[in-house]
VOKEPA-165267 format. One record per residue: x, y, z of N, C-alpha, C, CB in turn. Coordinates in steps of 0.05 Angstrom, whole numbers. Atoms other than C-alpha are relative to their C-alpha. Glycine has a CB too. Example, Ala and Ser with C-alpha at 12.3 -4.5 7.8 and 13.67 -1.06 7.14 Angstrom:
BEGIN
n_xx/n_yy/n_zz/ca_xx/ca_yy/ca_zz/c_xx/c_yy/c_zz/cb_xx/cb_yy/cb_zz
18/-24/0/246/-90/156/18/24/0/-20/1/25
-16/-24/-1/273/-21/143/-15/22/14/9/9/-29
//
This chain:
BEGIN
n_xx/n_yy/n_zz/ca_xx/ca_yy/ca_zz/c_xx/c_yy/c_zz/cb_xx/cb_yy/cb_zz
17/-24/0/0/0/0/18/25/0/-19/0/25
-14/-31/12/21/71/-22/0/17/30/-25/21/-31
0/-20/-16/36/128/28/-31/22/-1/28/15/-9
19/-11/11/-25/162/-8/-23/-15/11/3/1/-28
14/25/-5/-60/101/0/-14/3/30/23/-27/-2
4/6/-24/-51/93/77/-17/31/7/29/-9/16
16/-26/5/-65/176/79/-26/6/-5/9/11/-17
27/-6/17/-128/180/38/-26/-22/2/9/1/-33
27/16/1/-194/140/46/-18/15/-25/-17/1/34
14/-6/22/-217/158/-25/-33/-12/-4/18/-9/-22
22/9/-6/-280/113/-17/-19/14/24/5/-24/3
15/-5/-15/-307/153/38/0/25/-9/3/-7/25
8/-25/11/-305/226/3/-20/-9/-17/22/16/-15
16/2/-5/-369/235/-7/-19/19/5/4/-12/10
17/-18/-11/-422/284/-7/-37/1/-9/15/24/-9
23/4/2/-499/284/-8/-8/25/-9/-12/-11/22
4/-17/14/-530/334/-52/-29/10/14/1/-9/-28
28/0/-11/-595/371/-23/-5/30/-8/-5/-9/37
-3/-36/4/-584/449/-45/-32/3/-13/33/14/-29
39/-7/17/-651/451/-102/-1/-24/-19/-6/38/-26
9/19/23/-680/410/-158/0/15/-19/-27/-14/2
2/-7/28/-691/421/-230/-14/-15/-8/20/0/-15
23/13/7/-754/404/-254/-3/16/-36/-29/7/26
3/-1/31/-762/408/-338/-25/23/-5/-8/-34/-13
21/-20/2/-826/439/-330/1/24/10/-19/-7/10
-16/-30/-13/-792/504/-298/23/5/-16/13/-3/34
-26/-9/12/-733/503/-347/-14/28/-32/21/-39/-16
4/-13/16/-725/557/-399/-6/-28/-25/23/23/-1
-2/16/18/-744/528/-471/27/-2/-13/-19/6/-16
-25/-7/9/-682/555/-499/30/-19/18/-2/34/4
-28/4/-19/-616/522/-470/19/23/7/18/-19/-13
-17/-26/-10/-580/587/-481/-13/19/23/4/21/-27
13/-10/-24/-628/625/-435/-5/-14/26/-23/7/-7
4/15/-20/-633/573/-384/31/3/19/-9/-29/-13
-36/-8/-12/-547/578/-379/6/26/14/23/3/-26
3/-22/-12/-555/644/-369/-5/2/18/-9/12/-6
15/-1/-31/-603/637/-309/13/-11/11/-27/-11/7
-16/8/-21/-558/591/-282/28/15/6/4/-26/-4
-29/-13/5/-495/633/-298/8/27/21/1/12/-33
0/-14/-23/-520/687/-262/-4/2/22/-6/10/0
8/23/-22/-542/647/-209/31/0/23/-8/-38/-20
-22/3/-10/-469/630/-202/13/27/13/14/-12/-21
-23/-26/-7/-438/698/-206/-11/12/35/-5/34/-32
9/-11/-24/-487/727/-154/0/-24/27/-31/11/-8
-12/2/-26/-461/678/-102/23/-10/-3/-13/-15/19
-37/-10/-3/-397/698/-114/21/-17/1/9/13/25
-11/23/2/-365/638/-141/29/6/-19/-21/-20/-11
-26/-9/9/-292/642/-160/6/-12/-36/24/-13/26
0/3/33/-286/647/-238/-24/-25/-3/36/-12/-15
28/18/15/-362/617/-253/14/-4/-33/-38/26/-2
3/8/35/-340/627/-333/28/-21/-1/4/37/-27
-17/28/3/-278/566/-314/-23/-28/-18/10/-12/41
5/12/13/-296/514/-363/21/-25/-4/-7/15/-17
-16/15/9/-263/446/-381/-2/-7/-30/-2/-19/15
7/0/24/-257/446/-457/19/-37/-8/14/35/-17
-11/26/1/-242/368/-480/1/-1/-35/-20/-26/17
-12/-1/35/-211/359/-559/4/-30/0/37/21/-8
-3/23/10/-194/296/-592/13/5/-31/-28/-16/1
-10/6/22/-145/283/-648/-25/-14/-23/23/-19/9
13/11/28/-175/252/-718/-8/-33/13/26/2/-33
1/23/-11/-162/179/-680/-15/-8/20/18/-6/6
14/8/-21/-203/188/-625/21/-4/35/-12/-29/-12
-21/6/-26/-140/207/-571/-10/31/15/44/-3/-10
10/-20/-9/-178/255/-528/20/23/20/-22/-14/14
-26/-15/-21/-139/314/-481/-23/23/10/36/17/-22
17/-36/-11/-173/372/-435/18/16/18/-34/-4/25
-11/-15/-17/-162/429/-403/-17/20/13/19/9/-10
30/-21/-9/-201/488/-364/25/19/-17/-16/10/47
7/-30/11/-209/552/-409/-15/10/13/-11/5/-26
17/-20/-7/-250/614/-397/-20/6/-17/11/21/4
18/-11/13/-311/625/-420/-10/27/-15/-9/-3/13
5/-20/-13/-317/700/-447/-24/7/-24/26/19/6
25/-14/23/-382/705/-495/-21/-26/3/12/5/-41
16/24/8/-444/662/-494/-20/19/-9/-9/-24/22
26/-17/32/-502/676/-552/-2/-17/-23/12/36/-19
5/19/20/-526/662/-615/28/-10/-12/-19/14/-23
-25/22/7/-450/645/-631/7/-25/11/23/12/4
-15/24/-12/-448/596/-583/7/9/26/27/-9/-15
-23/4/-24/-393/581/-524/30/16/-12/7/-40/5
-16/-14/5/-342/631/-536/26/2/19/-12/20/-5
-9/1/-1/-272/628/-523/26/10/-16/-10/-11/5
-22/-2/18/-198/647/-543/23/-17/16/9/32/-6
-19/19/-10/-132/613/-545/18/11/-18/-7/-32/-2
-23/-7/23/-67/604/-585/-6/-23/-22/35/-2/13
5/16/14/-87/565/-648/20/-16/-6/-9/9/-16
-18/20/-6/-26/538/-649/7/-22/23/17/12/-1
2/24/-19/-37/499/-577/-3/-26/-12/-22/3/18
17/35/13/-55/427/-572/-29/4/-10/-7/-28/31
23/6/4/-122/442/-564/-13/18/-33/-14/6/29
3/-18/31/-124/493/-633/7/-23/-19/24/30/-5
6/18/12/-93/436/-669/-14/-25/-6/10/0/0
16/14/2/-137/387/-654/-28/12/-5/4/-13/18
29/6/11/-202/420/-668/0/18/-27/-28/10/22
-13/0/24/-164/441/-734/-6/-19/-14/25/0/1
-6/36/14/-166/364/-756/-24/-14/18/42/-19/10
22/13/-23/-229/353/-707/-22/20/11/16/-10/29
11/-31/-4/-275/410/-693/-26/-2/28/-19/12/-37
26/2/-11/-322/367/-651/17/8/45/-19/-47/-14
-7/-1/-24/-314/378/-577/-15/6/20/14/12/2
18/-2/-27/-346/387/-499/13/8/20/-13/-24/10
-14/-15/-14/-346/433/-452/-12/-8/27/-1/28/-9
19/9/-19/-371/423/-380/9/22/26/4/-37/7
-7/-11/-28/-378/476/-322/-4/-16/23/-14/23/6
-5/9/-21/-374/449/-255/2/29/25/27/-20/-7
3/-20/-16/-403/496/-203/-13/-13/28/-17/22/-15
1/13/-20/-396/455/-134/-11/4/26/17/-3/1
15/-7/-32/-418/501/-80/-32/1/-7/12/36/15
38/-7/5/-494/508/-124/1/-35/-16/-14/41/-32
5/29/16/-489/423/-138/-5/4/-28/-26/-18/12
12/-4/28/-489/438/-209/25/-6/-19/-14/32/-4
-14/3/19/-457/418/-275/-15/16/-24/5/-28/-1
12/-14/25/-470/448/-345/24/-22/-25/7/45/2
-13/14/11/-445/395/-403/-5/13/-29/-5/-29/6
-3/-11/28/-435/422/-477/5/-16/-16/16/18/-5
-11/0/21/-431/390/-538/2/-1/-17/6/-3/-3
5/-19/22/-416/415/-609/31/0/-17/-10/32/12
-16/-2/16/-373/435/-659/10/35/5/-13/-10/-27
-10/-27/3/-318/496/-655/4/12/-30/25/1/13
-6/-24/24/-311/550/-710/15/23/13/-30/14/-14
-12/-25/-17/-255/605/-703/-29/27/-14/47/9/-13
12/-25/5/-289/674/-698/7/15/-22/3/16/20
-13/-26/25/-279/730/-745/30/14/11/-26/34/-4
-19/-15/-3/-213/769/-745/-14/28/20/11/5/-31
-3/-25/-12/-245/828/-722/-20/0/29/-9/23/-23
0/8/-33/-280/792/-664/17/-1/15/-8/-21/7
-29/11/-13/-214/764/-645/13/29/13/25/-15/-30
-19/-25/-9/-184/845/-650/-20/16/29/6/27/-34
34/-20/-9/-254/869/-615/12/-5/34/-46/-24/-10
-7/6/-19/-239/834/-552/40/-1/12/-15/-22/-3
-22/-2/-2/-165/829/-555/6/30/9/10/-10/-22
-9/-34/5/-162/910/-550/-13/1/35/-24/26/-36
4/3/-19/-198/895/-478/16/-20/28/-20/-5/-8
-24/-1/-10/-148/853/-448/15/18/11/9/-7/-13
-27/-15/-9/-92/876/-395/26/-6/-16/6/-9/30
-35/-6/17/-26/898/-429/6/-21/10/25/27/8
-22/23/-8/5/842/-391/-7/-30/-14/0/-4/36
5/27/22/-44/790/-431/5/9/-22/-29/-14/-3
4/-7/33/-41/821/-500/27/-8/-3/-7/34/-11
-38/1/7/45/817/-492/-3/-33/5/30/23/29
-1/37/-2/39/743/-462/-11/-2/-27/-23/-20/27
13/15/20/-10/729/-522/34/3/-25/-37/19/-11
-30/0/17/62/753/-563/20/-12/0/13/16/2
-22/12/-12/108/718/-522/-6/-31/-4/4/11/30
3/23/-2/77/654/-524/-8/-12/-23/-13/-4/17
2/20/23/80/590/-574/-5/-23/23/31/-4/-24
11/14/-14/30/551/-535/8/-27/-1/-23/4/-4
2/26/0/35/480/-521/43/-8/-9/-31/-9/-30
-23/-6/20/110/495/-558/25/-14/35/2/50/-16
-23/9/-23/175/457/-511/23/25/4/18/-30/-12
-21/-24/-12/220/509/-467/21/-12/19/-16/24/19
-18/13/-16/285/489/-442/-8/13/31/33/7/-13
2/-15/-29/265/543/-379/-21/12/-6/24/20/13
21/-15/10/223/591/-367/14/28/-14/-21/8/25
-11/-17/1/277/643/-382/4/22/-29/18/-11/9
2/-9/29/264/658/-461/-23/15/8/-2/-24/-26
22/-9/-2/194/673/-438/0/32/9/-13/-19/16
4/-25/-20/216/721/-381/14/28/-19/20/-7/37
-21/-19/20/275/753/-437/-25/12/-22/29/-23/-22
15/-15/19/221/766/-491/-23/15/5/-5/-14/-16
24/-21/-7/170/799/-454/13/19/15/-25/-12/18
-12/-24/-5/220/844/-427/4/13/-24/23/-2/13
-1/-17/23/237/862/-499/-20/15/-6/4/-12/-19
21/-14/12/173/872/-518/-12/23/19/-22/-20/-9
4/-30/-23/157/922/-453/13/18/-14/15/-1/35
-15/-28/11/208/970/-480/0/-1/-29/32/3/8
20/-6/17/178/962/-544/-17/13/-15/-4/-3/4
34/-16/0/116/979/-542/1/22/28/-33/-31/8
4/-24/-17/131/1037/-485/-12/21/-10/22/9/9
27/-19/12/80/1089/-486/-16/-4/-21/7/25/-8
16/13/19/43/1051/-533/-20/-21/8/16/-10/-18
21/22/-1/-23/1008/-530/-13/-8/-24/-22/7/17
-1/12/20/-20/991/-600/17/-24/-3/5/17/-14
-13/27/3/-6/930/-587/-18/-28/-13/11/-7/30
10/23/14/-17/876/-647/-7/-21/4/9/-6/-11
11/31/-4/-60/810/-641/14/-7/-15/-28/-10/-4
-23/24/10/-14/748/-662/-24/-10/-21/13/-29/29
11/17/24/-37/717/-723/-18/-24/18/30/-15/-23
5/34/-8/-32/646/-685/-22/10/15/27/-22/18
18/-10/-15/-85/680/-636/-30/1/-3/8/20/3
26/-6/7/-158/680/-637/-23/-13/14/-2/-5/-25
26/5/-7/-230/664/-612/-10/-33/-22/-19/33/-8
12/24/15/-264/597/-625/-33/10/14/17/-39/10
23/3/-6/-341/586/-611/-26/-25/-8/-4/22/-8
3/31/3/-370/520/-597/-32/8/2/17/-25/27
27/-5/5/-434/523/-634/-20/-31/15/0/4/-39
7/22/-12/-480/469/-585/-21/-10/-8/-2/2/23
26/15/6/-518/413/-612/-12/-21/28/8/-22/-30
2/11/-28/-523/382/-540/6/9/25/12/-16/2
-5/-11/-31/-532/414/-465/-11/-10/14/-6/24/9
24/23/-28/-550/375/-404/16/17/20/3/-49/6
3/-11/-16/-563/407/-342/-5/-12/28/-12/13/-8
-4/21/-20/-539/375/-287/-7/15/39/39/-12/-7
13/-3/-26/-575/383/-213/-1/-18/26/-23/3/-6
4/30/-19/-546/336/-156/-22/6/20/30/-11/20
19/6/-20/-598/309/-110/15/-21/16/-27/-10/-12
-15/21/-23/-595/267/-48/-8/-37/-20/-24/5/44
5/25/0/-594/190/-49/16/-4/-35/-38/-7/6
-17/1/26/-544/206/-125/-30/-5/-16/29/-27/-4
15/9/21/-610/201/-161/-12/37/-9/-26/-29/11
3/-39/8/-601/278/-193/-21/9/-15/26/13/-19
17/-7/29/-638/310/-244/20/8/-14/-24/23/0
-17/-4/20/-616/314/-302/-9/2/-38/17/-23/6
22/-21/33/-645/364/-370/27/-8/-15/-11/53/1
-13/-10/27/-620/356/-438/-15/14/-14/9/-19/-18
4/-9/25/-631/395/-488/20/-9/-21/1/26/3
-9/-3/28/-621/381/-568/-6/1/-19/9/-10/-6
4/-21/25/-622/411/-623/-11/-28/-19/35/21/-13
15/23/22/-675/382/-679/4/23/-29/-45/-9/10
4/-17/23/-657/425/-741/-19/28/7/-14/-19/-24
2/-30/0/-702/487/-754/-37/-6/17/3/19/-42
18/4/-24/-757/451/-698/13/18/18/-4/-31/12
-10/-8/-20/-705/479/-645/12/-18/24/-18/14/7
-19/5/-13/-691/452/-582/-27/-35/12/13/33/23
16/21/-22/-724/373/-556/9/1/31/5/-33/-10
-7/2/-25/-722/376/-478/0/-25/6/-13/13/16
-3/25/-7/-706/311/-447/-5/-4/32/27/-10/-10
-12/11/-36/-702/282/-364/18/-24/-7/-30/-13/27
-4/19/0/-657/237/-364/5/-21/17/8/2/-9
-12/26/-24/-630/171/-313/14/17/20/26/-26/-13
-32/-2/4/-583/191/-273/16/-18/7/10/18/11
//
């Protein structure tokens, strides 16, 4: 037995869900309006980065990889997001476009599952928001070749000093090509609501063509 092992009683973490329900017949019809209600839900009890997201990719083969992004747009585009298109996760929904996102908001028993297909944004979405950004992200977004191998961190710390003296007295500072907004247009949202005794509720919504949205309950 492991040090971890002897340490940890992983079988007895554990928690019983009792906060609210989610009843179908109270949900918005829309899934986007329903996220919302819960979104703000989140913010207003003051939950540390509500728009944290786990965005999950998959190569062409079926070799899956995640990570948490930030949420910073939801609407008729979708699940909105930026990154470095050059990352892992840019090349894979390059060569794979399909993907799922899932909030996880623990102190209100709640999940939010996504999933869909990404599309990058427009260029001048990408500059729209980029121009809002702190100076210190816009230069990182310069400095960095995501996902990219670094003997240290010390190239990183050298070229964002360059670029400080730079760009001094200047906030004309250029979005990176490799840079940009994706937006994971959703043909699937389930709306996850723990209850006691693990028997949760649990809404889908999905999309039927130009019907809109079928609501579901499902198992859990």
């Amino acid at each position: 037995m492991t040090d971890f092992a002897k340490r940890t009683s992983l079988d007895a973490l554990r928690a019983d869900y009792r906060r609210a329900e989610l009843d179908e017949a109270h949900c918005e019809t829309n899934p986007i309006e329903q996220f919302e209600k819960w979104f703000i839900e989140a913010q207003v009890a003051d939950l540390k980065e509500p728009n944290a997201m786990c965005l999950a990719t998959a190569t062409t083969d079926g070799r899956p990889s995640n990570r948490v992004v930030l949420l910073k747009e939801v609407g008729e585009l979708g699940f909105v997001f930026y990154t470095n298109y050059e990352s892992r996760k840019g090349q894979e929904i390059k060569t794979n476009p399909w993907c799922a996102l899932t909030f996880y908001w623990a102190e209100l028993e709640r999940q939010v599952r996504v999933e869909g297909r990404a599309e990058a944004v427009s260029r001048e979405k990408t500059a729209a928001y980029f121009r809002t950004r702190p100076r210190g992200s816009r230069l990182g977004a310069l400095v960095s070749r995501q996902s990219a191998v670094l003997p240290s961190r010390e190239p990183l710390e050298r070229r964002l000093a360059e670029l400080e003296v730079q760009y001094l007295g200047s906030d004309d500072i250029p979005v990176p090509e490799r840079w940009g907004g994706y937006a994971v247009r959703p043909e699937t949202i389930e709306f996850w609501q723990g209850r006691t005794n693990r028997l949760h509720d649990r809404i889908r919504y999905q999309i039927n063509g130009e019907d809109g949205w079928v609501v579901e309950r499902l198992s859990p």
